[in-house]
Backbone bond lengths (Angstrom), bond angles and torsions (degrees), N, CA, C in turn:
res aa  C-N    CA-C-N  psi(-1)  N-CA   C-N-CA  omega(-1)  CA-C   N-CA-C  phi
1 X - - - 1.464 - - 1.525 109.96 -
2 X 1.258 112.67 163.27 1.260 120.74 -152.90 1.909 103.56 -104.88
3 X 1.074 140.31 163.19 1.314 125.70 156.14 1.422 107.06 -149.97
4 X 1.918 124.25 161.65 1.100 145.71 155.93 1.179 123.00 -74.53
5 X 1.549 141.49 149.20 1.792 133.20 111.10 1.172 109.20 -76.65
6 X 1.693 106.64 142.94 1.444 134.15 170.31 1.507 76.80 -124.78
7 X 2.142 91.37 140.81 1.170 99.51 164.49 1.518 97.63 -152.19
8 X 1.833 125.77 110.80 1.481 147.15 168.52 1.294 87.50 -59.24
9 X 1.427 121.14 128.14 1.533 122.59 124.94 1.497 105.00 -120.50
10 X 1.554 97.14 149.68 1.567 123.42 -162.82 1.572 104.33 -137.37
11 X 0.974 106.46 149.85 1.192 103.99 179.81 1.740 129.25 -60.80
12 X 1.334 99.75 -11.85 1.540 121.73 166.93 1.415 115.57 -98.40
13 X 1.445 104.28 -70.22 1.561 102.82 -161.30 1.681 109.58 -117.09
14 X 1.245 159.74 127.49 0.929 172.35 -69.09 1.795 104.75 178.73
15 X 1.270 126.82 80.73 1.716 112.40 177.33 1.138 99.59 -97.83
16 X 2.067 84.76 162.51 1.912 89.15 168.58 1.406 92.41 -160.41
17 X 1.465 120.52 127.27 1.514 155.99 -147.91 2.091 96.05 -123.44
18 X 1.133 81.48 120.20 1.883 94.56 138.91 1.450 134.33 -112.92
19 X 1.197 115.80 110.36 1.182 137.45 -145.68 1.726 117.51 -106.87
20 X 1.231 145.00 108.01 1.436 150.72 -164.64 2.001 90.63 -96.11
21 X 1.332 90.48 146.04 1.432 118.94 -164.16 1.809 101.73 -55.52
22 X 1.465 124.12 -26.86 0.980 145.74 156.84 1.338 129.40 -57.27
23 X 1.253 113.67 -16.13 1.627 131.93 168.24 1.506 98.06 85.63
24 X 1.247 135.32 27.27 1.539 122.24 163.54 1.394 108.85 -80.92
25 X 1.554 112.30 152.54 1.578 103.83 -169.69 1.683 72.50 -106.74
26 X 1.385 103.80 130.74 1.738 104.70 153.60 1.376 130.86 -90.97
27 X 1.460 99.18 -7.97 1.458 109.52 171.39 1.424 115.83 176.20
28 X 1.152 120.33 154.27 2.029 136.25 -166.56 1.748 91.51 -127.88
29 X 1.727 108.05 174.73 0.734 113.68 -178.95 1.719 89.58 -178.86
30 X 1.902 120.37 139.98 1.739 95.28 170.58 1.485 87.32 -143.56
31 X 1.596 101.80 176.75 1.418 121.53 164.08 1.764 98.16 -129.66
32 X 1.341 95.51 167.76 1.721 119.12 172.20 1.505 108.84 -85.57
33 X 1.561 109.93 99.51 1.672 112.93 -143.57 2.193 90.96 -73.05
34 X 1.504 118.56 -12.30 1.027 109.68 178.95 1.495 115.19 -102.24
35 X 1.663 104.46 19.69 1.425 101.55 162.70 1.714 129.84 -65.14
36 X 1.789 95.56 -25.55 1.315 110.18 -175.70 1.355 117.76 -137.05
37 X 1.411 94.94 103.42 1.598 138.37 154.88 1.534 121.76 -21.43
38 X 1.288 97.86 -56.71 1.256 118.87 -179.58 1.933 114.57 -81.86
39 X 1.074 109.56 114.19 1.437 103.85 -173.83 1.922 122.09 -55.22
40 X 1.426 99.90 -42.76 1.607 103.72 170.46 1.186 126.72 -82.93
41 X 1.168 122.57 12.75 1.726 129.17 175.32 1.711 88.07 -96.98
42 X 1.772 116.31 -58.70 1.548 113.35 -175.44 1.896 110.26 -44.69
43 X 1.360 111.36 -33.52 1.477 105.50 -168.57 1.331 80.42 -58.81
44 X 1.816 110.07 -79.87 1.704 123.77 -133.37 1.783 96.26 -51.44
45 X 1.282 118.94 -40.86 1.241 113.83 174.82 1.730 140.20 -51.54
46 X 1.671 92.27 -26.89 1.431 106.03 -173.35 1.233 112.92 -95.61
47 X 2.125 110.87 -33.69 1.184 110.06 161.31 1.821 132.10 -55.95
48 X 1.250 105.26 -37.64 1.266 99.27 170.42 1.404 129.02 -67.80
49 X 1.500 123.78 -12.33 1.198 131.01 167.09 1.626 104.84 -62.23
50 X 1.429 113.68 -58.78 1.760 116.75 150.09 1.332 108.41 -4.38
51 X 1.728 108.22 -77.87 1.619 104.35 -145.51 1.571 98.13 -94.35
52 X 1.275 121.06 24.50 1.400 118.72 172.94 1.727 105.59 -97.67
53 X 1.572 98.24 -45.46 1.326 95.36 -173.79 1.565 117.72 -70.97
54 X 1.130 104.68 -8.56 1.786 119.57 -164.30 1.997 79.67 -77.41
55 X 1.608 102.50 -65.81 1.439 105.94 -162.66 1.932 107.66 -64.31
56 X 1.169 138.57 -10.58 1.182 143.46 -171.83 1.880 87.70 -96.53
57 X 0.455 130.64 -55.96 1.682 135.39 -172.10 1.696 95.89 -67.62
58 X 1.323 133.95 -41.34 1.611 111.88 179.89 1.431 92.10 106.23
59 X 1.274 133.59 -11.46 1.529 144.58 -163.28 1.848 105.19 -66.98
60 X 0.945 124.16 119.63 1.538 132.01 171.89 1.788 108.20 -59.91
61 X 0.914 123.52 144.98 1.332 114.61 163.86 1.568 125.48 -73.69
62 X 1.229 91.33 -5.77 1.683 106.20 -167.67 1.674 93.64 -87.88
63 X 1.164 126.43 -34.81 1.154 121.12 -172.48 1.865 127.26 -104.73
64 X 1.823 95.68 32.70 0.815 115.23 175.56 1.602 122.07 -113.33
65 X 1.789 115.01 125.15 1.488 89.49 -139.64 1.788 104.83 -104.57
66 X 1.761 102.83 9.49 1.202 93.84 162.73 1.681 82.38 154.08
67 X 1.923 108.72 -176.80 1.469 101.05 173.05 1.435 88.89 -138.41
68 X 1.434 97.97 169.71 2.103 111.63 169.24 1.302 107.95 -135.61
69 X 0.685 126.48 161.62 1.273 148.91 -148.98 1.741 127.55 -156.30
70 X 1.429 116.68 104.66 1.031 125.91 -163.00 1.576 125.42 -119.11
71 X 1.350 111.50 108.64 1.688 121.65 -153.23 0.985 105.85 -144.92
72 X 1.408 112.42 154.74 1.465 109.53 169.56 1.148 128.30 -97.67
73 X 1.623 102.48 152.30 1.634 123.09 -160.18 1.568 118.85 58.35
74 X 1.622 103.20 40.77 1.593 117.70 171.50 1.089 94.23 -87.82
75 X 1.760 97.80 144.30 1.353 118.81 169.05 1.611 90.48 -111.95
76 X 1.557 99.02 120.28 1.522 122.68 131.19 1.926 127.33 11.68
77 X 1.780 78.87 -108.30 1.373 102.10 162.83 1.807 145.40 -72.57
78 X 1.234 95.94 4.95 1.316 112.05 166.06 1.520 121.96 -109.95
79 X 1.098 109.69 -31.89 1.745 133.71 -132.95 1.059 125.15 22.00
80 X 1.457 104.52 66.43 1.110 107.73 167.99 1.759 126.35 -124.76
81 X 1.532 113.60 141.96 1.547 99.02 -171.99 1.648 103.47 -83.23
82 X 1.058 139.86 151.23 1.382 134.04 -137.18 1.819 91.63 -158.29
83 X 1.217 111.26 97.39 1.528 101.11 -179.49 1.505 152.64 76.67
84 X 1.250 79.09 26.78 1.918 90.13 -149.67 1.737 84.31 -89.75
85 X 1.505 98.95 136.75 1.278 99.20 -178.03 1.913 127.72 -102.85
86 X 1.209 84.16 -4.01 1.469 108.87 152.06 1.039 148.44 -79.64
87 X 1.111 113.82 -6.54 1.522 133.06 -166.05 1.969 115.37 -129.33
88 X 1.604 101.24 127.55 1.219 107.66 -154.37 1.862 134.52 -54.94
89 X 1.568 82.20 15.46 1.518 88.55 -163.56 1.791 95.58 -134.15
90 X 1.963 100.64 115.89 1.572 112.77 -177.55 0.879 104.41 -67.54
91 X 1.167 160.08 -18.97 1.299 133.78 -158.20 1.493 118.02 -89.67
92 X 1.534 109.56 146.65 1.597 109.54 -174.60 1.253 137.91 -30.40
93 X 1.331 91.61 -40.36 1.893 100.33 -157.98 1.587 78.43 -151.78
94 X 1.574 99.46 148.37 1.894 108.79 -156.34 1.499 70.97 -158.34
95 X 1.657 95.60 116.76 1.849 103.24 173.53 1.466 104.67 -87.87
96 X 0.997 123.61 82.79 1.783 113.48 -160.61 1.900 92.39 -96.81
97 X 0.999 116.41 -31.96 1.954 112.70 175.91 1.663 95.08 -56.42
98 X 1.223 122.55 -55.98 1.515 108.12 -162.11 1.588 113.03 -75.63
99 X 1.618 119.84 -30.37 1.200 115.70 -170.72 1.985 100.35 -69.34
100 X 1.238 103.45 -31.63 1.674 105.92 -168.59 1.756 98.14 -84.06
101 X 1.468 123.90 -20.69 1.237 95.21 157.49 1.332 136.73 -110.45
102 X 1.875 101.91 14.74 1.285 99.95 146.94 1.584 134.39 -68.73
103 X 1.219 98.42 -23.78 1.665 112.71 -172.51 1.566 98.22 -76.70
104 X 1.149 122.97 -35.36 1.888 121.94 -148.55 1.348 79.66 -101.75
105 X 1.745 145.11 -45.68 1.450 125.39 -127.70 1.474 102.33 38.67
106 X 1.212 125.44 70.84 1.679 125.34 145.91 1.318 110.79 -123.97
107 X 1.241 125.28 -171.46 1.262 131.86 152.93 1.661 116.27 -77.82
108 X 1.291 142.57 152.20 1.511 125.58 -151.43 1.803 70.92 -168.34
109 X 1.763 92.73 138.97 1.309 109.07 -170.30 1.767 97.67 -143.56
110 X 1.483 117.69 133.60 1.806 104.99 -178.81 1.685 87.50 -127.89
111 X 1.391 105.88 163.51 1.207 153.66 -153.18 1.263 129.01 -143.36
112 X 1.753 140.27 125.33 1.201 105.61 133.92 1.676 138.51 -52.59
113 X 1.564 117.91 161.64 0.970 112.20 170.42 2.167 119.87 -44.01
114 X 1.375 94.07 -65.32 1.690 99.37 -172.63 1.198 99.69 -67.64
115 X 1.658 147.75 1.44 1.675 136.93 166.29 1.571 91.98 -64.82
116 X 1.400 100.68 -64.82 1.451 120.58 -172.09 1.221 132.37 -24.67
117 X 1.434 101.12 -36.05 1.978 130.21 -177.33 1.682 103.14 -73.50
118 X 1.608 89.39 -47.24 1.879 101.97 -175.75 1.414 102.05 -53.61
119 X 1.370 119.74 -38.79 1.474 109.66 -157.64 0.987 106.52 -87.50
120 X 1.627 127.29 -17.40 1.196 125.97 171.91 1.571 123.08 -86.38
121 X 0.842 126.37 -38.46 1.224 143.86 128.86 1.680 113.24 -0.80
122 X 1.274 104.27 -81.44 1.432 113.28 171.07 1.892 115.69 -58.52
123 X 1.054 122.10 -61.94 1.322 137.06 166.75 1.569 114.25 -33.43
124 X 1.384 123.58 -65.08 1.609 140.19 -170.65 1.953 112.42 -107.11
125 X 1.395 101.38 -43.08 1.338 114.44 -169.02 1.470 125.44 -76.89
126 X 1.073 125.05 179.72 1.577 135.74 162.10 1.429 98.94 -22.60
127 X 1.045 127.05 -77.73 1.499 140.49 -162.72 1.591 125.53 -47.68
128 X 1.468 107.27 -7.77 0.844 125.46 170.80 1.204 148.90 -17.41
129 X 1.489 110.69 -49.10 1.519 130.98 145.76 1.058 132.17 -100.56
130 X 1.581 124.70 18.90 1.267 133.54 166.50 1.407 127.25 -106.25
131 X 1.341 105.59 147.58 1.547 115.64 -151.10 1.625 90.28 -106.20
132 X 1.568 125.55 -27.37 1.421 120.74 -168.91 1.471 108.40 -127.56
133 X 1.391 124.04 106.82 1.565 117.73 -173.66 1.533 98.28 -143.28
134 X 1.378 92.71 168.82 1.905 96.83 173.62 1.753 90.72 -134.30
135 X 1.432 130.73 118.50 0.993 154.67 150.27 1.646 109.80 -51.20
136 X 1.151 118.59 102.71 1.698 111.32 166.90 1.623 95.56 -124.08
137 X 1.531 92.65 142.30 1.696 102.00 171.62 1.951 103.01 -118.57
138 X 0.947 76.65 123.26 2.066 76.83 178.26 1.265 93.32 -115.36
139 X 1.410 117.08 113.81 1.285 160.06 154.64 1.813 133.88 -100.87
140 X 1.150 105.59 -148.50 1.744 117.04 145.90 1.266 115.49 -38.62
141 X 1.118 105.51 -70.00 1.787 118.92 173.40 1.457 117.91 -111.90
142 X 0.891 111.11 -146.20 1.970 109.24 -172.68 1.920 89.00 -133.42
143 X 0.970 118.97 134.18 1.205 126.84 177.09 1.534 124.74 -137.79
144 X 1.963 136.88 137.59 1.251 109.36 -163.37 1.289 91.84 -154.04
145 X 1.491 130.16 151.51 1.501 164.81 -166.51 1.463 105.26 -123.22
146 X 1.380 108.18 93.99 1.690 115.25 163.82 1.236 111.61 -63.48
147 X 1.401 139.85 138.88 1.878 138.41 160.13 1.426 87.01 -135.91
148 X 1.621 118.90 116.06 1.603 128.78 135.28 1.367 106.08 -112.73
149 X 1.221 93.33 150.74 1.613 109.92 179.23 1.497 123.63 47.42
150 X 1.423 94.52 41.35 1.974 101.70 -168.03 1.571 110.78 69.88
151 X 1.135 134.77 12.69 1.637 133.03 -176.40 1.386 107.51 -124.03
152 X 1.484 120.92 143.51 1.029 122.32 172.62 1.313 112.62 -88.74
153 X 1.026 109.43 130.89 1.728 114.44 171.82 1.606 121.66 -66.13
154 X 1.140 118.60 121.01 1.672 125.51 179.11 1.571 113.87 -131.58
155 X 1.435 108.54 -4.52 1.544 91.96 177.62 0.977 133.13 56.88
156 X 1.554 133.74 140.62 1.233 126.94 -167.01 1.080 140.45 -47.98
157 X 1.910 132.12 -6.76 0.847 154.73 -137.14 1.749 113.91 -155.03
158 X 1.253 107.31 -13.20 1.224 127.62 164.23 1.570 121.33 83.40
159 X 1.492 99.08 12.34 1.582 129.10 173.92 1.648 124.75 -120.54
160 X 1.095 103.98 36.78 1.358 106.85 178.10 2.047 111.24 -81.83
161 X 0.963 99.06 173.27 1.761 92.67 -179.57 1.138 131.06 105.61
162 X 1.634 103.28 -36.45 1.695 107.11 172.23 1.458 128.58 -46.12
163 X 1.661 117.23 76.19 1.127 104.62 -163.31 1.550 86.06 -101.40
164 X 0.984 151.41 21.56 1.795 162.06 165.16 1.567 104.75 -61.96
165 X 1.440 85.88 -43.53 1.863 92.30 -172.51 1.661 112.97 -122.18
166 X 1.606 101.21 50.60 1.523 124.19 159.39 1.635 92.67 -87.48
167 X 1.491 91.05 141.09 1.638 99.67 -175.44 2.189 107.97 -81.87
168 X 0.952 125.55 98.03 1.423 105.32 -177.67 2.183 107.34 -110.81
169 X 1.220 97.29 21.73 1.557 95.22 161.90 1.901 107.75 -152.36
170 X 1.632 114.56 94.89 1.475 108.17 -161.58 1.685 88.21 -66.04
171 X 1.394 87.08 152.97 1.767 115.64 -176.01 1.654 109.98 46.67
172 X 1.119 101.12 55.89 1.902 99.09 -165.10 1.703 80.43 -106.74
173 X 1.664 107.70 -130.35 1.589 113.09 -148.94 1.703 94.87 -87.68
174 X 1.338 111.37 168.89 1.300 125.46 -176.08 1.794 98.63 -95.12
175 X 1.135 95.36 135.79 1.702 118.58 -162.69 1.407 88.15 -109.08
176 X 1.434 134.15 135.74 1.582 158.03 117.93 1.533 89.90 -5.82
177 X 1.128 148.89 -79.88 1.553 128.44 172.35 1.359 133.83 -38.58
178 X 1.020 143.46 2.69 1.422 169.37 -55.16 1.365 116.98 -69.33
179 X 1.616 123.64 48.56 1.278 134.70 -172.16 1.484 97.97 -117.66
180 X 1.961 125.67 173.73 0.877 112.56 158.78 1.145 136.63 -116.28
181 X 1.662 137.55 152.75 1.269 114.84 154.81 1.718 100.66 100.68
182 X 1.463 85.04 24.48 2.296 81.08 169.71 1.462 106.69 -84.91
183 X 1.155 94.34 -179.11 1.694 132.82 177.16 2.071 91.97 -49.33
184 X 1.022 82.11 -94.50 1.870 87.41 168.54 1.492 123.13 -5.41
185 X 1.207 104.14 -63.07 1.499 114.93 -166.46 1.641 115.33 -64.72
186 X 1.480 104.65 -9.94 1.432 102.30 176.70 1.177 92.82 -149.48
187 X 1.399 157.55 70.51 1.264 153.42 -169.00 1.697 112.57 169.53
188 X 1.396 87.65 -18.64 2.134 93.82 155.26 0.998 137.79 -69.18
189 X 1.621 131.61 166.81 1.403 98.68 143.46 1.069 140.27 -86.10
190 X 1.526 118.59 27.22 1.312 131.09 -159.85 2.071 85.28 -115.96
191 X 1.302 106.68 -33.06 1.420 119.45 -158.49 1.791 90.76 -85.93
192 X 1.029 113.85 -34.70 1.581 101.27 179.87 1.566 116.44 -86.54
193 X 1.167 130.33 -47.92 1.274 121.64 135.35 1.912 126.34 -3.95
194 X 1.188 92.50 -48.86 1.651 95.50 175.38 1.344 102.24 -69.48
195 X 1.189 104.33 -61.70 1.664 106.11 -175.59 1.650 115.56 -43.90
196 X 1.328 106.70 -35.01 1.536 112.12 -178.54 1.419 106.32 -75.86
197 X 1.593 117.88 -12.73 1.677 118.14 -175.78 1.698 89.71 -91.05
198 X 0.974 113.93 -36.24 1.877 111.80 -157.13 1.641 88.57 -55.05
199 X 1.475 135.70 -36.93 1.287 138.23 -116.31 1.695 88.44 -128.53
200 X 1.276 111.11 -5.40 1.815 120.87 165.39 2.009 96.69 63.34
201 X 1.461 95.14 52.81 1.390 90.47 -176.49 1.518 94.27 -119.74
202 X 1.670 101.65 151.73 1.426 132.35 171.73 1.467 117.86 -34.76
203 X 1.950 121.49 -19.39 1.001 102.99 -176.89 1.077 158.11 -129.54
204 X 1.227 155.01 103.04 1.750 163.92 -87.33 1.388 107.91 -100.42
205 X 1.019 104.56 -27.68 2.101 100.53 -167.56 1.867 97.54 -137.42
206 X 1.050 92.83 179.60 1.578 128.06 175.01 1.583 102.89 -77.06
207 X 1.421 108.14 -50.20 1.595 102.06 174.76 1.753 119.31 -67.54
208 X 1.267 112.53 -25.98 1.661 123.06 176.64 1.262 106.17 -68.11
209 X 1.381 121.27 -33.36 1.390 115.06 178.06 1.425 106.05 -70.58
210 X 1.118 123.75 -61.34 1.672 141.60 172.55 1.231 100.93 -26.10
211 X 1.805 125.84 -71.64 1.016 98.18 -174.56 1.510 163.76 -60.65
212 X 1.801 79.95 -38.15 1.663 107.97 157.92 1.316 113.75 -57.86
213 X 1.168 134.12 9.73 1.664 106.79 175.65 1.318 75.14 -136.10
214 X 1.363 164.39 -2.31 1.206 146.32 135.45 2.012 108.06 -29.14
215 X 1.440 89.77 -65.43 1.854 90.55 174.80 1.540 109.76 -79.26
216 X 1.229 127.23 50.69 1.505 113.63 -179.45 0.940 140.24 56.35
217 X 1.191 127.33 22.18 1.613 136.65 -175.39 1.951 122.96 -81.30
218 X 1.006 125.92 68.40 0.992 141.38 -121.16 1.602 104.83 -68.72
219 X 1.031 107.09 -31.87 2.042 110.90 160.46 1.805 87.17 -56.70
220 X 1.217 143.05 -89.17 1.498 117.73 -123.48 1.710 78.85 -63.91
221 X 1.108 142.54 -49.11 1.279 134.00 -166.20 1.685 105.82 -44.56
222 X 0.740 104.65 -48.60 1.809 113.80 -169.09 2.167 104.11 -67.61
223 X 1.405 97.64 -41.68 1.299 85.29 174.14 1.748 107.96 -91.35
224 X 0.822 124.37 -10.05 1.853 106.62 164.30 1.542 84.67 -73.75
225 X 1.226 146.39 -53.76 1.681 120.62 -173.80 1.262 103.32 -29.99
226 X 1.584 96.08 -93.24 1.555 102.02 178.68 1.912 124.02 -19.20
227 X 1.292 104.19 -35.90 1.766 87.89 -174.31 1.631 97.77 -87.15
228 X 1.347 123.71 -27.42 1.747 124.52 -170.40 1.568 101.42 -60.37
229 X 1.526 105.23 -34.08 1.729 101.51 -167.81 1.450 114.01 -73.69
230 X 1.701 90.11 -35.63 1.695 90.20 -179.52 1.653 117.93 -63.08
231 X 1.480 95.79 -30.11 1.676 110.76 -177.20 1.930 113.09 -51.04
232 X 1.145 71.15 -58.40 1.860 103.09 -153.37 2.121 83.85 -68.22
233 X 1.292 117.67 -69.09 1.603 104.01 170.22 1.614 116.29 -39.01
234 X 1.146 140.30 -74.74 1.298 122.67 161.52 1.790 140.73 -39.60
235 X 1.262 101.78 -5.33 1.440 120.41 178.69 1.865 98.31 -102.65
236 X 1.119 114.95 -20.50 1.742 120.82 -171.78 2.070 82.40 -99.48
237 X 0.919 128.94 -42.55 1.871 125.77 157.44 1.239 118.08 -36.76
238 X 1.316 108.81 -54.93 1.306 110.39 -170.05 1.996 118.50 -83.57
239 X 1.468 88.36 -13.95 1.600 89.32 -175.20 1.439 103.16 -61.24
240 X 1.385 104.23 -44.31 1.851 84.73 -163.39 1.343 112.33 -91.44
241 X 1.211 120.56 21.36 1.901 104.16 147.61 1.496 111.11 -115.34
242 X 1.681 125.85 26.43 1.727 110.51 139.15 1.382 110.26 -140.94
243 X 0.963 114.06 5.31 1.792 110.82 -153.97 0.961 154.57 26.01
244 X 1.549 89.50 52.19 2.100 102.31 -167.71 1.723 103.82 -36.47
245 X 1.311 105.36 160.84 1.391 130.00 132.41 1.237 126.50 -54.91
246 X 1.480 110.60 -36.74 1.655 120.41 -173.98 1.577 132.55 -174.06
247 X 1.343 117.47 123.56 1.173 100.57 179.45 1.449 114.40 -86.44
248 X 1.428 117.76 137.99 1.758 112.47 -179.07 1.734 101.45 -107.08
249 X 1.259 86.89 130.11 1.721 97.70 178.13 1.524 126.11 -100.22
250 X 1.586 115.87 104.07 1.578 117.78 176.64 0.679 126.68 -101.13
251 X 1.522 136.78 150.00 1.387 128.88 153.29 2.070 112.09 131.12
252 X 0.937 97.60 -174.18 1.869 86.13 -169.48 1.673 113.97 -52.66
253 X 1.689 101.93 -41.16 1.513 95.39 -152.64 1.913 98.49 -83.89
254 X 1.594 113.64 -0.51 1.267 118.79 167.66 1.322 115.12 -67.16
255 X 1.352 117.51 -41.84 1.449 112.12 159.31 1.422 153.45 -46.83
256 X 1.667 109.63 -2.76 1.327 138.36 139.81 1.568 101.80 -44.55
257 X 0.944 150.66 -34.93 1.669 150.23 -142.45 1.337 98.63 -3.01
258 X 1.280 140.12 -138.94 1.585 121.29 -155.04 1.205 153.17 -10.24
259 X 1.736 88.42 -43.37 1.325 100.59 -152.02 2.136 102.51 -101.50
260 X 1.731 80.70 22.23 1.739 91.82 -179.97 1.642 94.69 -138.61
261 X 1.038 122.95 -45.17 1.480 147.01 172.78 2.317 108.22 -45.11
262 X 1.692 100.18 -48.03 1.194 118.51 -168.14 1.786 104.63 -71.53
263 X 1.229 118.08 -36.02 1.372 106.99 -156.36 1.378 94.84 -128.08
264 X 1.452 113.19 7.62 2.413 128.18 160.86 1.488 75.49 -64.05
265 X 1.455 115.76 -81.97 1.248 117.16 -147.81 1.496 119.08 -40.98
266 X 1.377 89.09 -66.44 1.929 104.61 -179.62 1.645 105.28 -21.56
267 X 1.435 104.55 -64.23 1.279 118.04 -148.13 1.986 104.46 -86.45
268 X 1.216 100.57 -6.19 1.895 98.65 165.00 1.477 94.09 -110.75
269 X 1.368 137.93 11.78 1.404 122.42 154.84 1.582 116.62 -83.63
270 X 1.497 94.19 -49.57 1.938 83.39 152.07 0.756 155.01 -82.84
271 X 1.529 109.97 -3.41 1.653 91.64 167.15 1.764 110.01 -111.39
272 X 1.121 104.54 -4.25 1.706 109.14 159.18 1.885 123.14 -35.97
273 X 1.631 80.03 131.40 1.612 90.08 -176.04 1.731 115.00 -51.88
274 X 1.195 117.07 102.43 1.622 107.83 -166.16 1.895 104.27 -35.56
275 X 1.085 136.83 -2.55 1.763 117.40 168.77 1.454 103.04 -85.09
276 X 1.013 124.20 -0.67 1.913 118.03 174.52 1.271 111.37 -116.89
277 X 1.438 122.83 -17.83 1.745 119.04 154.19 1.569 116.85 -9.79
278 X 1.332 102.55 96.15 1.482 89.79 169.12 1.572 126.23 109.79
279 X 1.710 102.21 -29.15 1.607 113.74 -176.25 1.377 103.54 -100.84
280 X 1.241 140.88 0.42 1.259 126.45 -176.87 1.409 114.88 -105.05
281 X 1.271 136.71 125.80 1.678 127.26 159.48 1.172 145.52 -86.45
282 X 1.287 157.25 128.05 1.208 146.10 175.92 1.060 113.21 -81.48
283 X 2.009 137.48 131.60 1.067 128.35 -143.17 1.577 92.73 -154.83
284 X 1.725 109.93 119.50 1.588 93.55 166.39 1.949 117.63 -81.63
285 X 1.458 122.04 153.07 0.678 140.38 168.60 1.636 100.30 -42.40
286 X 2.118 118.06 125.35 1.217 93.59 159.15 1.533 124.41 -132.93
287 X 1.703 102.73 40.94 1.074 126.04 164.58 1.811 105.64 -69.15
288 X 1.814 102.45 140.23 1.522 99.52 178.41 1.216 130.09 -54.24
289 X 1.296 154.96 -175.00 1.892 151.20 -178.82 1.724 80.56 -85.42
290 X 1.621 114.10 -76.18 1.408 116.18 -172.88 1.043 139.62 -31.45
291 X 1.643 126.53 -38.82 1.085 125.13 166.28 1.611 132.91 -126.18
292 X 1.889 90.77 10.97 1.351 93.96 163.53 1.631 134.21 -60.72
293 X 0.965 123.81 -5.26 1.775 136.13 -175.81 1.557 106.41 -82.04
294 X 1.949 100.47 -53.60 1.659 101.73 174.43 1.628 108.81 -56.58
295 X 1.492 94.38 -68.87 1.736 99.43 177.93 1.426 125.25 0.51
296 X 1.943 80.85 -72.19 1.877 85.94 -176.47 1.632 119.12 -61.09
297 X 1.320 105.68 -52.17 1.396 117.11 179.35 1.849 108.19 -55.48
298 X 1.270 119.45 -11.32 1.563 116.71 -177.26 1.963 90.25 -89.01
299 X 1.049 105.76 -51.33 1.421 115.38 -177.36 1.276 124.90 -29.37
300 X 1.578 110.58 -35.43 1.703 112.52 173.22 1.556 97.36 -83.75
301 X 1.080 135.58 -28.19 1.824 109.31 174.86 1.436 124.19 -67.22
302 X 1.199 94.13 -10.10 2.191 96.94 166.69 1.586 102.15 -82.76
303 X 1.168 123.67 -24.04 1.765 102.20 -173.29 1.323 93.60 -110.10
């Protein structure tokens, strides 16, 4: 039998999964990716988590068919992480595919994080039999995975996708990119939260909103409106330059399911170009929280 590495880096914690072609994780393993400063202590350190799990599993090295790796502000076609401002190491461009497959002798494949989701997604998930989807993860930020025609979209430059930081309110809130008025800024869970501050309300997180409109509380209800409409209008934008089948939704603030899911839809049924009336779905992610990150990131060593 055949096996993967998936390897999450986050701006906190750093996983790394061995993964069967079947999508079972047989095993994880992490470090505190800002424990190390130093870029070649993070490889030799992370790789050996690699060759532990390979040797704890009974796994041959020979029958390992490569790893991916999923981070943010990976380039693709370089492998290189390129800017990530989270992550403990300044320098521009961080060859982290070649140093990890100098260390492993494998094949070593990088990613953004939200490509990463798509592929898993497609590979293990819902998406399974679909050839045309748009992957959004609503998180921290808003993050998204193009698939037409079974391919992930990367663009010439190996950054295509950012549909987080499509502008849908001109001169609206100030975006962490330093533009205004993206997808993100009101469509996070960091971005709905705002909305719950604009509105001088009691509540601190993404989960405070959740809960209160779990018990009826008719503000958090009213502002998941407010964030579904903004969603679902920019999701009726985006239909007509690919024409998914479906958008799949990951990540914390997806875990609302209805009550974020109910009024996405509504609001990309109206303002949708009447020729997509009807063909598009909104779809939660039903890959696990736990090992969806390896998953995806295992997912690029099969192609």
């Amino acid at each position: 039998m055949k096996y993967a590495l998936g390897i999450d880096i986050g701006g906190t914690n750093t996983v790394v999964g061995l993964v069967d072609k079947e999508g079972k994780v047989l095993g994880t393993d992490s470090v505190k990716t800002q424990s190390f400063p130093v870029l070649e202590e993070y490889v030799k350190t992370v790789s050996k988590l690699a060759k532990d799990l390979i040797a704890k599993n009974n796994v041959s090295v020979d029958d390992i068919v490569g790893m991916g790796i999923g981070a943010p502000n990976a380039n693709y076609y370089t492998g290189n992480i390129e800017m990530a401002p989270n992550l403990p190491w300044k320098q521009d461009k961080v060859p982290l595919a070649k140093m990890f497959r100098e260390e492993l002798n494998i094949p070593v494949t990088i990613t953004n994080d939200a490509n990463a989701a798509a592929l898993g997604e497609k590979m293990y998930g819902v998406a399974k039999d679909m050839d045309n989807f748009i992957m959004i993860t609503l998180g921290t930020g808003v993050g998204s995975g193009i698939v037409i025609n079974g391919q992930l979209v990367y663009g010439h430059d190996g950054f295509a996708g950012e549909l987080g930081h499509v502008i849908i309110e001109r001169n609206g809130r100030l975006c962490g990119c330093g533009r205004r008025g993206c997808l993100e800024t009101y469509c996070s869970a960091t971005g709905i939260v705002r909305t719950a501050k604009e509105r001088n309300t009691p509540f601190l997180t993404s989960k405070d909103i959740y809960d209160a409109a779990v018990k009826g509380d008719e503000t958090a209800i009213d502002i998941f409106k407010e964030t579904g409409t903004r969603l679902g209008r920019a999701f009726a934008d985006m239909v007509v330059f690919s024409s998914p089948e479906a958008f799949v939704l990951f990540g914390g603030l997806a875990k609302a399911g209805d009550f974020i899911v109910k009024y996405t839809k509504e609001a990309m049924e109206e303002a949708i170009m009447p020729i997509f009336k009807g063909k598009v779905k909104i779809l939660l992610s039903t890959m696990k929280d736990a090992d969806a990150a390896v998953l995806g990131a295992s997912a690029l060593a099969w192609q």
